[in-house]
N, C-alpha and C positions, 0 to 999 in steps of 0.2 A: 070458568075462571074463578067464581065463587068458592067453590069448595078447595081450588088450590091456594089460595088465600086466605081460606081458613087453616089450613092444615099448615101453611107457614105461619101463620100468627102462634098456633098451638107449642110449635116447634120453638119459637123465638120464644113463649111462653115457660117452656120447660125446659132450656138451654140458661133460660134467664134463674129459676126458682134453685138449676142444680147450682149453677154456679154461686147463687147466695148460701147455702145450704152446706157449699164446700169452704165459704167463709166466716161459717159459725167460730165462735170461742171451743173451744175442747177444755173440759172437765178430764183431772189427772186423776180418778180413784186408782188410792195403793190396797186398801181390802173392804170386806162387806159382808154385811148378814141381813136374814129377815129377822133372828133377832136380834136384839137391843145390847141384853146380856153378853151375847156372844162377841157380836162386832167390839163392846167395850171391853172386852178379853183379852183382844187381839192386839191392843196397845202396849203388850208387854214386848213382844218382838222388835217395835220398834226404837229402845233404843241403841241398840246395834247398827242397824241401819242408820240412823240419825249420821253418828261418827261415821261412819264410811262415809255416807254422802257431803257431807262439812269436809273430808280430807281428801275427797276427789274431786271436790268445788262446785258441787251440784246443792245448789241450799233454798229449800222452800222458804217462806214469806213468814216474816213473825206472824206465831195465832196459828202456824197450820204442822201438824195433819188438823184437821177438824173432823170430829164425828157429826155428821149430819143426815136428819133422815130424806133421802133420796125425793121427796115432792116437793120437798122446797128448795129446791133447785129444776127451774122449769130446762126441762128436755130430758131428763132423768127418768129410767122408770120409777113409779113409785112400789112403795110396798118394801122397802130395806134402809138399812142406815150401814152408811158408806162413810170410810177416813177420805175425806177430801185433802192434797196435795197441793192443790193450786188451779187456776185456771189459766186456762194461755189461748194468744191469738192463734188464730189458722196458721198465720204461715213461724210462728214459735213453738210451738206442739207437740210436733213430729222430734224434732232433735231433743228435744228435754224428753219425752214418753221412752225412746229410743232408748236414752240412758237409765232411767228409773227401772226400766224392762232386764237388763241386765245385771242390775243389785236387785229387784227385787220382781222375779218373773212375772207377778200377778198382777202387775200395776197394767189397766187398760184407762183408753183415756173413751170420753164421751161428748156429742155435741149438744153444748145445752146455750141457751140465752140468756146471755148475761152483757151488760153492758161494757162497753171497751174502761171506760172509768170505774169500774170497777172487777176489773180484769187483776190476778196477783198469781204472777207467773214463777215458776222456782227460776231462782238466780244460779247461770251459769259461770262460773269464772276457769278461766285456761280451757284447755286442748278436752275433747271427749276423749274416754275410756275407749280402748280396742281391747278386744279379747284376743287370748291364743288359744293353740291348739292343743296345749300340756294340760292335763287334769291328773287327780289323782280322785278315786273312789274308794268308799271305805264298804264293809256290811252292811252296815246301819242304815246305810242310804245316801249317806253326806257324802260331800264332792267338794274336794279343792279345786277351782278354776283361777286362773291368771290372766291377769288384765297388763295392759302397756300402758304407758299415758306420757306424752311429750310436755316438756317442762323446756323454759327456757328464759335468760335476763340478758338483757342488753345494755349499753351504755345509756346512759340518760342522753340529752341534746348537746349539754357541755361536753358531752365525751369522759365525762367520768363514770367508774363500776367497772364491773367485773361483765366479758361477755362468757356466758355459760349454757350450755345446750347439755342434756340429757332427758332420760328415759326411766320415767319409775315404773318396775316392775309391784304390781299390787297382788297378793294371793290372798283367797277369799274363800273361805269353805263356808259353803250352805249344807243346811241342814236336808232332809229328804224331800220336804214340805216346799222347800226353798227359801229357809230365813236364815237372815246372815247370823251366825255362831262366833266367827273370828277373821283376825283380819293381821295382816303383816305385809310390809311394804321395804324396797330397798330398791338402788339404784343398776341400773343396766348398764347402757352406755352411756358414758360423758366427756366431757369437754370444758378446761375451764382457762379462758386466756385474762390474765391480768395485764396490763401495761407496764405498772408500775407499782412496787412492791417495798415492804423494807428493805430488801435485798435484792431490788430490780426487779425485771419483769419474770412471770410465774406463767408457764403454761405446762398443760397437760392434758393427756387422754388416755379412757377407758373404753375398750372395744367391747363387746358381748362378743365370745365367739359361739359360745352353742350353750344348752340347758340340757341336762342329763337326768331325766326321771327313773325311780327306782320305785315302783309301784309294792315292791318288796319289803322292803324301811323305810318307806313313805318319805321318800324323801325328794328333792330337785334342787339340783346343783348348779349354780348359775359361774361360768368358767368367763371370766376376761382378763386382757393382757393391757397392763397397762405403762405411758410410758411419757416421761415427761421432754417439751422442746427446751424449756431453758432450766436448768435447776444448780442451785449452789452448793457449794464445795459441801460433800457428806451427804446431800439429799439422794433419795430414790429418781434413778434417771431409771429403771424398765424394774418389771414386776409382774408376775402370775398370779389372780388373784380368787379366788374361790370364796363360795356364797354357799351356805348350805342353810335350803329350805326346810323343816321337819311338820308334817301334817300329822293329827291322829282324828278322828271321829270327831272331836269336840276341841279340838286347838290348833292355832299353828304359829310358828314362831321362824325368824330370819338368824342368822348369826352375824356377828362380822365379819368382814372379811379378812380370810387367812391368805396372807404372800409368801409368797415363794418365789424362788430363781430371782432373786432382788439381785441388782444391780446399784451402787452408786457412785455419784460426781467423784472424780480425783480431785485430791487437793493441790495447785500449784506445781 
């Protein structure tokens, strides 16, 4: 009886330690070096990233990144100096590391102890980033990738505003290494219903029907039909509208959008 008594106490012992262990704080490092020089180098890439992250609502803690060297942050190996991001609790961590991972691949996060009071988590605001499946590559190494992101406004409680659902399309070319180079952004699908308007109520929508890449002229073409429910005399009631995205190595730029097959309201 003894020894299975022990051998449960051991168990309940090390069921107890994982699970404390799994409730550490997480350390966000975005990069790192053994040395000194280097890692302070590497603060020129970030301001690119900065803006991205501020325009897809992901925004670290004033004071940070921080260059710090790795001991004095207990759980950290030592022996390098590390841009610290932020800390965040166990169960925050995951969804912010998630997102930092796909602007910026080298960010891993680590368990270190730090106390909950002085925990400084990056601030998430709106929907996460989704990636697609359209990319474009160049020589050089650098890659346009495309991200989605749901955006959306509702009436306040009085029932005033505008209700508005869309879809920002984000294109993002990294460099070979994986730092962001440039950045363009433009809307996908939307929707925007007004109530009431100078001229009555205002609604409309934008469909995405499909994105056409041209790996050739580096280019992706974003095709939606759009088409308004109430619109006044002379306004666009339907429309084809095209988005042309242009990538090279080191740029990328959106256009506006070009209509065609417009349709509109009769007068009287």
């Amino acid at each position: 009886m003894r020894p299975y008594i022990l051998a449960l106490c051991l168990l309940t012992l090390t069921g107890a330690s994982r699970a404390e262990a799994a409730d550490k704080p997480v350390a966000l490092i975005w990069k790192g070096s053994k040395d000194k020089a280097e890692a302070e180098a590497q603060e020129a890439a970030w301001g690119p990233l900065e803006k991205l992250l501020e325009r897809t609502g992901l925004t670290p803690q004033e004071g940070y990144p921080q260059l710090i060297e790795s001991k004095t942050l207990p759980g950290l190996k030592p022996g390098f100096w590390v841009w610290l991001l932020g800390t965040c609790a166990a169960g925050e961590a995951p969804s912010r590391l998630e997102q930092l991972k796909l602007l910026a691949p080298g960010t891993y996060g680590r368990e270190v102890d730090v106390p909950e009071e002085q925990l400084d988590c990056p601030r998430q605001e709106g929907d996460a980033l989704k990636p697609r499946d359209e990319t474009l590559k160049f020589p050089s190494g650098a890659a346009l990738r495309v991200f989605t992101q749901d955006e959306s406004e509702l009436p306040g409680e009085d029932g005033r505003g505008d209700t508005v659902f869309q879809t920002r399309f984000h294109f993002i070319l990294f460099s070979k290494s994986g730092e962001v180079l440039d950045t363009a952004d433009t809307l996908g699908d939307e929707s925007v219903e007004r109530v009431s308007g100078p001229s009555g109520p205002v609604a409309y929508r934008c469909e995405l029907t499909r994105v056409e890449v041209s790996k050739k002229k580096g280019t992706l073409v974003l095709k939606r039909r759009c088409g308004a429910g109430a619109a006044e005399c002379g306004s666009v009631v339907s429309a084809d509208e095209t988005i042309t995205v242009t990538a090279s190595d080191s740029s990328v730029s959106a256009s506006e959008a070009e209509r065609k097959n417009e349709v509109r309201a009769e007068c009287g």
